[in-house]
Every structure is written in structure tokens, then in C-alpha cells.
C-alpha positions in Angstrom: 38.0 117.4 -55.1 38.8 121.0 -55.7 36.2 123.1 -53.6 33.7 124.5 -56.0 33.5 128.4 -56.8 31.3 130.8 -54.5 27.3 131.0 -55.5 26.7 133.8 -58.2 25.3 137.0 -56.9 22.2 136.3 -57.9 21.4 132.7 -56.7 19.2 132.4 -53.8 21.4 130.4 -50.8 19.4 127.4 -51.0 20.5 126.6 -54.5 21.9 122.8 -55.0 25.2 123.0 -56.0 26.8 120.7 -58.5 29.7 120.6 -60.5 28.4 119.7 -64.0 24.3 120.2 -65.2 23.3 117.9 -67.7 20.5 118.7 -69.9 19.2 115.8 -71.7 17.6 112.3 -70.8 18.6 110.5 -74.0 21.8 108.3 -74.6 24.0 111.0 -74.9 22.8 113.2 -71.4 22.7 109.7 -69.5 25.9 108.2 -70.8 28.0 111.6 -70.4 26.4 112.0 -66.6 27.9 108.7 -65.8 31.3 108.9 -67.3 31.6 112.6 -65.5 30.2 111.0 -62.2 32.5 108.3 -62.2 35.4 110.6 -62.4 34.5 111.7 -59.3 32.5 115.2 -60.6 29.1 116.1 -58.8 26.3 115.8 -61.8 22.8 117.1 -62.0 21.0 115.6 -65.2 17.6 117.2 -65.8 15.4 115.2 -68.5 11.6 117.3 -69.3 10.5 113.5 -69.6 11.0 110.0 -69.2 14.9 108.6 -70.1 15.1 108.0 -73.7 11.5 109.2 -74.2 12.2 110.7 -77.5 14.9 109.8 -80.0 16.9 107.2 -77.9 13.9 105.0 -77.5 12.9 105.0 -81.3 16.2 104.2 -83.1 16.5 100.8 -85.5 18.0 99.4 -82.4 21.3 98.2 -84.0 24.9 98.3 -83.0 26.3 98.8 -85.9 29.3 100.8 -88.3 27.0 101.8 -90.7 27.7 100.0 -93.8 25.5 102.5 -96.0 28.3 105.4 -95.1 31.2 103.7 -96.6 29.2 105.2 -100.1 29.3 108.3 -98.4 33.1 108.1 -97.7 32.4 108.2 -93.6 35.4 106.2 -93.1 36.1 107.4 -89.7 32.7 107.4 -88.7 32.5 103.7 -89.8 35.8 102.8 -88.7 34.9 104.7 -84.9 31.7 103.1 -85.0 33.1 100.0 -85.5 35.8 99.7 -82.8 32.7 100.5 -80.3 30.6 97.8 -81.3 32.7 94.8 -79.6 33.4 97.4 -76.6 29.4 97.9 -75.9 28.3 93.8 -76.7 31.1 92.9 -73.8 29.5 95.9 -71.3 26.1 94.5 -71.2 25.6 91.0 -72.8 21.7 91.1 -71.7 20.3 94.4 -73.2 23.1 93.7 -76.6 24.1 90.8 -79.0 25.4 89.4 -82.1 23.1 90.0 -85.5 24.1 88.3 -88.7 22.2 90.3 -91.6 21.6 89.6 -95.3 22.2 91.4 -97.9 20.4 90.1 -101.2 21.9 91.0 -104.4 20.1 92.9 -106.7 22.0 93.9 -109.9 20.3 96.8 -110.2 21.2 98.0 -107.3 25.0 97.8 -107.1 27.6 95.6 -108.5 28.5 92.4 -106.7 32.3 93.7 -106.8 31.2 96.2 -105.1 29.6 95.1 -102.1 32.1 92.7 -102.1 34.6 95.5 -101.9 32.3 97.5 -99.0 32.3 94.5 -96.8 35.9 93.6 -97.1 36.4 97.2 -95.9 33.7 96.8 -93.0 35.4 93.3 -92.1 39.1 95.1 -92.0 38.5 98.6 -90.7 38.4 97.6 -87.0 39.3 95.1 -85.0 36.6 92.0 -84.6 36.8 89.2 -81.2 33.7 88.2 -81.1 31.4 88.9 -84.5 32.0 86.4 -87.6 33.5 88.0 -90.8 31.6 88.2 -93.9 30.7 85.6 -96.5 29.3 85.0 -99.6 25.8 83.3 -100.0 23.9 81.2 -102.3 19.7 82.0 -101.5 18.3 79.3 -103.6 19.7 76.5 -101.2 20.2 78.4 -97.5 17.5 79.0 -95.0 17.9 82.7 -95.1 16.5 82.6 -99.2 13.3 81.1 -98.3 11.6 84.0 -97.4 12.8 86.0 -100.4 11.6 86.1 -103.9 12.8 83.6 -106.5 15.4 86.1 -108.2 17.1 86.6 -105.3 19.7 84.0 -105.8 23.0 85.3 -104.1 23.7 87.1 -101.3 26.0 88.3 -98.6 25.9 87.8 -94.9 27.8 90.3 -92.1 27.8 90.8 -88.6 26.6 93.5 -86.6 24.7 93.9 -83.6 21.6 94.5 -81.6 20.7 96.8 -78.3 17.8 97.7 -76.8 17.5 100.9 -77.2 15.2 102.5 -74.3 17.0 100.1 -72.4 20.5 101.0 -72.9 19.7 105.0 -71.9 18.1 103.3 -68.5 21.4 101.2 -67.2 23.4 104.3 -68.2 21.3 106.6 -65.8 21.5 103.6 -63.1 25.2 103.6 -63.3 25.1 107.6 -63.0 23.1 107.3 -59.9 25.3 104.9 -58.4 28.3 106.7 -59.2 26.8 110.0 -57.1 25.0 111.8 -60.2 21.5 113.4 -59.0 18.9 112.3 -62.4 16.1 114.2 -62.4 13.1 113.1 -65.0 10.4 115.5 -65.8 12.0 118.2 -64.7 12.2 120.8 -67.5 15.1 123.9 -67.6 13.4 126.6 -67.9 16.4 128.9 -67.9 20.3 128.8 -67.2 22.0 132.5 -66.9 25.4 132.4 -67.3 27.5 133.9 -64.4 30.9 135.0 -63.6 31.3 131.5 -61.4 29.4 129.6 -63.6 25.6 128.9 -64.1 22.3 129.5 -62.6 20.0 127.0 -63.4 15.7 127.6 -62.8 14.4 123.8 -62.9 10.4 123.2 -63.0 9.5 119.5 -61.3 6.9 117.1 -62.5 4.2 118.6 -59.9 5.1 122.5 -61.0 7.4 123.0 -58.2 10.4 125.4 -58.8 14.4 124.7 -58.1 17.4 126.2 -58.1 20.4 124.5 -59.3 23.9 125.9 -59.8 26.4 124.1 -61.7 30.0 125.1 -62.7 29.5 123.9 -66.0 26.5 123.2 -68.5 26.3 120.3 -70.6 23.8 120.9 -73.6 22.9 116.9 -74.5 19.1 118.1 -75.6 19.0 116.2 -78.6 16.4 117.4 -81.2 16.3 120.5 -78.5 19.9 121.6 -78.6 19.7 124.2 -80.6 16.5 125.6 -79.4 18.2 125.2 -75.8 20.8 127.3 -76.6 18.0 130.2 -78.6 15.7 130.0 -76.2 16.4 129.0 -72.9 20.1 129.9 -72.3 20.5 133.3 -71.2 24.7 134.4 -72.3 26.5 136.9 -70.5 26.1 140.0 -72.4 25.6 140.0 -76.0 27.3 137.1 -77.2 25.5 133.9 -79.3 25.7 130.5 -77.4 23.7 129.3 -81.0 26.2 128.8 -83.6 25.5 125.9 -85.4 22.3 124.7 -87.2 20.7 121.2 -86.2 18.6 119.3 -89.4 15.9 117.0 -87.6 15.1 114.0 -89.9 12.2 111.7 -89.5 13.2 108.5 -88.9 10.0 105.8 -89.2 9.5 102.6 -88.3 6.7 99.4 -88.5 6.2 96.1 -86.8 4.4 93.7 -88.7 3.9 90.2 -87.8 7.1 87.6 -87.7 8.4 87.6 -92.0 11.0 85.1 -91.4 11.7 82.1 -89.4 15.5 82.2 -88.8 17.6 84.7 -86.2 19.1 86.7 -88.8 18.1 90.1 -90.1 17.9 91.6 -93.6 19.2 94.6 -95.7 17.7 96.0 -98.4 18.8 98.0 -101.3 16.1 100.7 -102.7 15.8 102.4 -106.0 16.2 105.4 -104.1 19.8 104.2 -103.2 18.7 104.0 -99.7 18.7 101.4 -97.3 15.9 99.6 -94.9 16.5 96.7 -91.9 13.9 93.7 -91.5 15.0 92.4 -88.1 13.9 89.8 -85.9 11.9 91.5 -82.9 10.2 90.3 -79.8 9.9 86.7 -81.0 6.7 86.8 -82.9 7.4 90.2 -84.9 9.6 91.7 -87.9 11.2 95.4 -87.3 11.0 97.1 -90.8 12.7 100.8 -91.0 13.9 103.2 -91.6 13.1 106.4 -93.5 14.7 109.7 -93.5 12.5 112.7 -93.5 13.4 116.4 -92.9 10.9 118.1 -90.6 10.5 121.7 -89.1 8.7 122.3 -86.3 8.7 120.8 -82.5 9.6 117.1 -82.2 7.3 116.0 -80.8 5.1 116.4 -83.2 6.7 114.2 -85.6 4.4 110.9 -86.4 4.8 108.5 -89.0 2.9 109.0 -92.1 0.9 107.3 -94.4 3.4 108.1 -97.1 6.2 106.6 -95.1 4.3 103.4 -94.1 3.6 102.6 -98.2 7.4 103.1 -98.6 8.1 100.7 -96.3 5.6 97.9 -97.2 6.5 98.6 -100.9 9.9 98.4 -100.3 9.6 94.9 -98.0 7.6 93.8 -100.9 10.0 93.6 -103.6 12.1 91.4 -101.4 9.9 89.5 -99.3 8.0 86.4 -101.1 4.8 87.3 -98.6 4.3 90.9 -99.6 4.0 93.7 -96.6 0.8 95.5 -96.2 -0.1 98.4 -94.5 -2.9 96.0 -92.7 -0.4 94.1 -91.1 1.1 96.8 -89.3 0.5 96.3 -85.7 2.8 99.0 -84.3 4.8 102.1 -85.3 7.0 104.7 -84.2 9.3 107.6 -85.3 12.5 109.4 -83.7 13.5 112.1 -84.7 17.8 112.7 -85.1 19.5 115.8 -84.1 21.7 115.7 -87.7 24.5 118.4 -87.8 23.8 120.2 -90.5 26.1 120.0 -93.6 24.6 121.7 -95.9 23.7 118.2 -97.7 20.7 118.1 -100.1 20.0 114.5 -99.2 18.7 114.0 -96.0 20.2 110.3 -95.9 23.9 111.4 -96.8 24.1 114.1 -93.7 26.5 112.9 -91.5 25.9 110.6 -88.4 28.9 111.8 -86.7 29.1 114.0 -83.7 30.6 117.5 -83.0 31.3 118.7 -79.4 31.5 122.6 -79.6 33.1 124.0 -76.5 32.0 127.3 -75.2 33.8 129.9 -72.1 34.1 133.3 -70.6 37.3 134.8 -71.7 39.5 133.6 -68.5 37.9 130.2 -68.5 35.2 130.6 -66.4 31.4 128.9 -66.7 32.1 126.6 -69.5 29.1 125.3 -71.6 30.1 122.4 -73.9 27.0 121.2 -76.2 26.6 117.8 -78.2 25.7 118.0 -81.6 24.3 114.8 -83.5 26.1 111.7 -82.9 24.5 108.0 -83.1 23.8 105.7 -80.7 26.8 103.1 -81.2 29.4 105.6 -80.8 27.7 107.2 -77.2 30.6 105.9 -75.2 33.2 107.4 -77.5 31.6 110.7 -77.3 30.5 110.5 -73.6 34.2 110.1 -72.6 35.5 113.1 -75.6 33.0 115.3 -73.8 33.9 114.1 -70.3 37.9 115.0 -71.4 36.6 118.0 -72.5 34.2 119.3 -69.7 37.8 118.6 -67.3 39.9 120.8 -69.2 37.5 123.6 -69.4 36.9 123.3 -65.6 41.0 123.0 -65.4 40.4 119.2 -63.9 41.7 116.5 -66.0 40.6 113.1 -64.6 41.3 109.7 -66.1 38.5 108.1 -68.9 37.4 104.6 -67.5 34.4 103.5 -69.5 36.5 101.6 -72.1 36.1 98.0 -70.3 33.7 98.4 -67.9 30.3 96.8 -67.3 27.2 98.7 -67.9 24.5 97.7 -64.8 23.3 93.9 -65.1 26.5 93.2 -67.8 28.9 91.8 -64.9 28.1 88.2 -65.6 30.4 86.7 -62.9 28.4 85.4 -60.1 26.3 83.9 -62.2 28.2 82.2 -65.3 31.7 82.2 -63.9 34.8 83.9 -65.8 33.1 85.5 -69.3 33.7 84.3 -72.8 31.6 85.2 -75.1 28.8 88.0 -74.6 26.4 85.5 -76.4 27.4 82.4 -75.0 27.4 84.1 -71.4 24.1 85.2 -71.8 22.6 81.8 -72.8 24.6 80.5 -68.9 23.0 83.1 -67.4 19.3 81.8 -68.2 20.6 78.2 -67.8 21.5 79.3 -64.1 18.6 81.5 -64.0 15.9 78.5 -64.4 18.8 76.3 -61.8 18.7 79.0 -58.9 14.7 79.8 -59.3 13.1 76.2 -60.6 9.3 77.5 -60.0 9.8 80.6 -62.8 8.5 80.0 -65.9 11.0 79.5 -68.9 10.0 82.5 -71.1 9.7 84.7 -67.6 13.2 83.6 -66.7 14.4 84.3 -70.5 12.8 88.2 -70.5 14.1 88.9 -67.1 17.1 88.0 -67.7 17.4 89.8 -71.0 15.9 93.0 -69.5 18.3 92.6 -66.1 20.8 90.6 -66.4 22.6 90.2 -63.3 20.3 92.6 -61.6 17.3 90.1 -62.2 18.2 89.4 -57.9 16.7 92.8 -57.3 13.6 92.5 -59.4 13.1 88.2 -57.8 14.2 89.7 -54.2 13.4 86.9 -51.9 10.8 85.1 -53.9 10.9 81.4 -53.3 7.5 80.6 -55.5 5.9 82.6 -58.4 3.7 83.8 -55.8 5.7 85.5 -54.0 6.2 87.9 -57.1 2.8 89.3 -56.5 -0.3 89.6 -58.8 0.4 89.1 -62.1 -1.1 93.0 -63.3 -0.9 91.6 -66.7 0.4 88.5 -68.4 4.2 87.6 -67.0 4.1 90.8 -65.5 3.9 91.3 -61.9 4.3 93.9 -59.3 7.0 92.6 -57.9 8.8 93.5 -61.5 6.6 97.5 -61.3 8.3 97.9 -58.3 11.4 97.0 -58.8 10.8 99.8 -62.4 9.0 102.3 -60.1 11.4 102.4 -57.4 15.1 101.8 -59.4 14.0 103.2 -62.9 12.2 105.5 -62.9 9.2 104.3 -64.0 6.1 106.4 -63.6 3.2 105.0 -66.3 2.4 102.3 -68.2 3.9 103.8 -71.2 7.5 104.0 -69.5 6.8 100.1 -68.2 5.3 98.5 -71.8 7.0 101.0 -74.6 10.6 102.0 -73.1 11.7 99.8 -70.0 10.0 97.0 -72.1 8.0 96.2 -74.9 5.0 93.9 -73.3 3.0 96.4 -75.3 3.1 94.5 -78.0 2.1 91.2 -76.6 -0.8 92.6 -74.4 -4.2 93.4 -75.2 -5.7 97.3 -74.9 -7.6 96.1 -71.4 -4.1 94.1 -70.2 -2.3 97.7 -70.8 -5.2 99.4 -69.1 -4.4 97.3 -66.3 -1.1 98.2 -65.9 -2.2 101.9 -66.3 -4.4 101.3 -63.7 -1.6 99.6 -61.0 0.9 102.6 -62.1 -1.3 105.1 -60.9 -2.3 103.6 -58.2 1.0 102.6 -57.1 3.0 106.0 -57.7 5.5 107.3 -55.2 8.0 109.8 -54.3 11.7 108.6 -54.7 14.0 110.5 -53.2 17.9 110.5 -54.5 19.9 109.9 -51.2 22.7 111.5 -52.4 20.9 114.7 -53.5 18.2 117.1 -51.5 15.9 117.0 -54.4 13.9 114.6 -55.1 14.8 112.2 -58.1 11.7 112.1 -59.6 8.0 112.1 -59.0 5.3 110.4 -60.4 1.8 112.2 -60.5 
């Protein structure tokens, strides 16, 4: 590896030195520190908060094209989109799957023809191994109509898929780690001055403690932040304007409401607003409803779901659901807010989901600064490895992409299930040799560790030979042999990063079950140190 450029006047000599700083903890930030850390690059990423804390974590949780943009003539979003979706269910068969989903016809809506027409299209713009093409269907006589309303009487059913979200961010940042990258949760930038060799960074940890970090180039992944980063926190080299392009945040709402539906498949819905909203199967016992698009101003992380939005949902459930939707039954919400590149669109549903990498340098090359704008989370791959290319031929480094075909942490299947064939099939082999290898585990505890793990689930079991060698259970199916395993190898601080992101036991636990965890969390936190950096990786207070 090329020796990297001398320290900037200014940096004090105990600076860490790196070749790449990543701002950003979401799916972008984590997936782009991993494809640059596997092509050999040293990588800081520095995340204010937990990974995927914000936006990543608080998606509709689908791997999908984006049927809804084919109206909006995205055709090489859609078609981009698409070609990713078979790439990400092969990398990690645990944390993504298959999803067949509905469609009901409503003539009101749109014409059958042209549905018909949309879903030909989003059969045919990509090649498909493993997801079914589409179909027509008759509601009064399948089991997916029995849920619906009586004039629902036809339908259409396509494939997409699922991911955990939170999840997804989490195995990225694993695979970073492994790969040499340095990730650093809540540890805010507070500043990055552009030098002649490249930039300064001023880094504040999660106990207040100051570092130093110079990096050759600067990755802006900050999400709902990147264009505030680049106002307020990025100090240029003389007078130029690192801020030249606008980000629109939009609101995007959710609610969990107990189970609508019996069957594995999910719903869309057509609105009278022409928009669209999922009902998807989620955790077993609940229905996912979502989402809506709402432009805010203001810091994101003040965006909540409002009433207003939670009566759009439930109405809009209701005119397709036979059991309506109330707002009583809503046991759980959340909202993310997306980092939209702004198109000057009036409709905040229409403004593109695509991405834009805008390049930045000194005149001579030197100090590159490349910042991610928008994007969505099916197509992070595709973008990590564009911004990867990108980041090499500023720094005058090309290395090979090689994130097309390989396994995300816990998605190498092998030693459990043999040669893979289906990411579906393989999955259901893994819990079959699951239950075989570790007879005394529960069946439901086997099934969520092995969809949270996959082939990792040997470092969270260790040497347990009896379900009491997992430790206390802290709450129900949850014991500390599991907290450990999240505090030590994810990153896991709270009970929030445990039930909401690494899982979502929150939902299945009662207020004084979740104060127990709390309660273990805090009493359990620790130092981790990354062995491959001097600072620390994170630490919980």
C-alpha cells in the first residue's frame, strides 16, 4: 500500500492516521467502510450514535425495485434496484428473504391493463433466479382475499423481498471491522479542516473525550446530516463552498398493529392520493403498515409520527382490510426520515430515490471529499462499490470492486447446510441443523437466533451444552449469553440498541421485561477496544 502523505502542519503528532474517514453510521457509511476496507484502504467510520440509529433502522424493511416509480418513469432506478435484489437475498439468507405481495384491484385506482403492463415491466427489467414472476389472481376463492373486503375480487401477486433493516447496517459494520476498518459509535465530528495533505479531523467520544484523526480522504455518508455536515462542520480551504446541493428530508411513518392476516404474504395498496402503503407480515404476531411521505424542516431527530399520519394509515388499511384499522390497535410506531436529493419536485412522493455521489478536490488532486446524496437501501451495495471506485481515483488508487458475490457476516451457509441453493430453502436447513447440533434449545429460540445470526449463531451458543449454560434468561428467550455476545461484537450499549435495532424483542416484552434488560445493560457495560486501532471502538456509559 502506497505510504500515506506527511501529517498537515497543524495536526498534533499523536493524530490516528487513516486513509479514508467515514462519517455516517447508517447503511450507506457502514456498507462504503467495508467495501473500502476490503480493498485493502485503512478506514475510520465515526457514527454520533448507535449504527443505523436513525434512518437505516426505520425503513419499510423491503428489498425491493420500487414498483410505484415505474409511474414516475425511474426506469433505471427500478431496473438498478432490481438487479440488487437477488445479489443482497444470496449475501445473507438470515437477515433477507423472499416476499410475495398483493396488489388488489381497485378500478378506481388504475386500470387493470395497466398494472398488468407495470408488472410485466418489473418481471422483465432485470434478471430473476430465485423470486417467482407475477401472476394474476382471483380474491374471492384464494387465501390471500379473505382478509379483504368483498369488492375486492381480483388481484395481482409479485415478488419482492424482505431485510432487516437495523440488522443489515450491523453485519455491514462487522464485516468492516473484520476487514481492518476502525468503527467508532457515538463519536460525533465536530470538525474536519481541509489541508494541503488531506484532512484534519476533531472527533468527541461517548464520555466527552477529544481525538484527532487524519484521513487522506473524507467520506460524507451523514444521511439526513449531509448537507448540514458540509455547512456547518466542514471547514474548506479558503473560500470555496463544499455545500452545493440541497437535501429534502421527508417523513416517512410507520405502525404496528396486531397480526391482519393469516398467510406469509404482504399487501399493496393503492390510495386516492395515488400513493402507495405496505401491510407486511412482521414478527409473527404483528402487521407492518406504512408508509407516508412528509416534508419536514428542522433537525431529524425531531421528527415523530403524528396523529395526522396515524389516521391516514388506519383509514387507508380500512378501505382494504375487512377488520378495519384503528388507531387503538396501534401498539408501536416509528418514523425515518430520508435524505431525498432535491429535484425541485412539488410532490414529496415523486422525488427521486436514486443516489448522487458528488466528488469534491484541491486543484492538483489533493484531500478529496466525496459526499453521498440520497440513495435507498436496496441499492447500498451498488453505491458503496461506485463510491469506493470513486474515493480510488481521487486518491490515484484504483483497486478491484469485490462485493458483487460475497457473503455479508452469518450469510456463508456452508458449514451448516452444505453447498447453497436457494437463500430460502438454505435458511430453513440451517434451523433444521440448528435444533440437530443443539437438541436442548428451544424451537422458537433456535428459529430467532438463527434469523438474527445465521452462521454466526456459534459465537452467540459458544460452548453451551444445556440452556443453562446461556446464563439468566434477563428477559423472556433472552439471555446474557446473547447481551454479550451484542455488547462485545455489536456494539451494543442499551436496551434500546438490544430490543429496537439489533432486534425487536421490544415488541414481545412487557415495560418491566425491557426495564430489565435496561437494568443488565447498564450494569454490564464495558470498554471495547478495536485491536487494530489505538482508539477505542466504542464505549458504553
Amino acid at each position: 500500500m502506497p505510504s500515506s502523505s506527511p501529517l498537515p502542519a497543524s495536526a498534533p503528532p499523536h493524530a490516528d492516521a487513516c486513509d479514508v474517514l467515514v462519517v455516517g453510521g447508517g447503511i450507506n457509511g457502514c456498507g462504503i467502510a467495508r467495501d473500502l476496507a476490503g480493498r485493502g484502504w485503512r478506514v475510520v467510520l465515526a457514527e454520533q450514535d448507535d449504527l443505523a440509529a436513525h434512518t437505516s433502522s426505520s425503513s419499510t424493511k423491503l428489498i425491493h425495485g420500487g414498483l410505484r416509480y415505474l409511474e414516475y418513469y425511474e426506469f433505471s432506478l427500478v431496473r438498478k434496484a432490481l438487479q440488487e435484489r437477488e445479489v443482497l437475498l444470496k449475501s445473507a439468507p438470515h437477515i433477507m428473504w423472499p416476499l410475495r405481495f398483493v396488489m388488489p384491484h381497485d378500478p378506481a385506482m388504475r386500470p387493470a391493463w395497466l398494472i398488468r403492463l407495470g408488472i410485466f415491466l418489473y418481471d422483465h427489467l432485470a434478471r430473476r433466479e430465485v423470486l417467482p414472476g407475477s401472476r394474476g389472481v382471483n380474491l374471492r376463492t384464494h387465501p390471500v382475499g379473505a382478509a379483504l373486503q368483498d369488492r375486492y375480487t381480483r388481484g395481482f401477486i409479485y415478488s419482492d423481498g424482505w431485510v432487516d433493516d437495523a440488522r443489515l447496517v450491523v453485519l455491514n459494520a462487522i464485516d468492516a471491522r473484520a476487514r481492518g476498518a476502525s468503527v467508532r459509535t457515538r463519536t460525533r465530528v465536530e470538525s474536519v479542516q481541509r489541508e494541503a495533505g488531506g484532512w484534519l479531523a476533531r472527533l468527541a467520544g461517548p464520555q466527552g473525550e477529544r481525538q484527532t484523526v487524519r484521513a487522506r480522504a473524507l467520506v460524507n455518508a451523514a444521511g439526513p446530516w449531509a448537507e448540514s455536515f458540509l455547512r456547518g462542520v466542514a471547514r474548506p480551504a479558503g473560500h470555496e463552498n463544499l455545500a452545493t446541493r440541497s437535501l429534502r428530508l421527508v417523513k416517512g411513518s410507520h405502525i404496528i398493529v396486531p397480526r391482519c392476516f393469516e398467510h406469509d404474504h404482504a399487501y399493496i395498496f393503492q390510495n386516492p392520493d395515488k400513493r402507495i402503503i405496505f401491510a407486511i407480515p412482521y414478527e409473527r404476531e404483528f402487521t407492518l403498515i406504512g408508509t407516508t411521505d412528509e416534508e419536514i424542516h428542522g433537525d431529524p431527530r425531531d421528527a415523530r409520527i403524528g396523529p395526522d399520519e396515524v389516521a391516514y394509515l388506519c383509514e387507508q388499511a380500512s378501505r382494504y382490510f375487512r377488520r378495519p384499522v384503528r388507531a387503538a390497535d396501534v401498539v408501536w410506531s416509528y418514523t425515518g426520515v430520508r435524505p431525498l436529493l432535491d429535484d425541485a419536485s412539488g410532490d414529496p412522493s415523486a422525488v427521486t430515490r436514486d443516489y448522487l455521489l458528488e466528488s469534491n478536490e484541491l486543484p492538483g488532486g489533493g484531500a478529496p471529499l466525496l459526499s453521498v446524496w440520497g440513495g435507498k437501501i436496496t441499492t447500498f451495495r451498488k453505491l458503496a462499490e461506485d463510491a469506493a471506485d470513486e474515493v480510488g481515483r481521487m486518491l490515484g488508487e484504483p483497486r478491484r470492486a469485490w462485493t458483487e458475490g460475497a457473503f455479508l457476516p452469518g450469510g456463508d451457509l456452508r458449514d451448516w447446510v452444505g453447498p447453497p441453493q436457494r437463500p430460502d430453502t438454505d435458511f430453513e436447513r440451517l434451523v433444521q441443523t440448528l435444533g440437530q447440533r443443539h437438541p436442548w434449545l428451544p424451537g422458537p429460540l433456535a428459529r430467532r437466533l438463527a434469523r438474527a445470526y445465521g452462521a454466526r449463531v456459534g459465537l452467540v451458543l459458544g460452548d453451551a451444552r444445556s440452556l443453562a449454560d446461556l446464563g439468566a434468561a434477563v428477559a423472556p428467550g433472552l439471555h446474557e449469553a446473547e447481551l454479550r455476545y451484542l455488547r462485545d461484537e455489536e456494539w451494543a450499549c442499551s436496551a434500546d440498541d438490544v430490543l429496537w435495532r439489533r432486534s425487536k424483542l421490544g415488541l414481545h416484552l412487557t415495560a418491566a421485561e425491557r426495564a430489565q434488560v435496561a437494568a443488565w445493560m447498564a450494569a454490564h457495560a464495558q470498554a471495547g477496544a478495536d485491536d487494530e486501532m489505538t482508539m477505542k471502538v466504542d464505549t458504553c456509559s
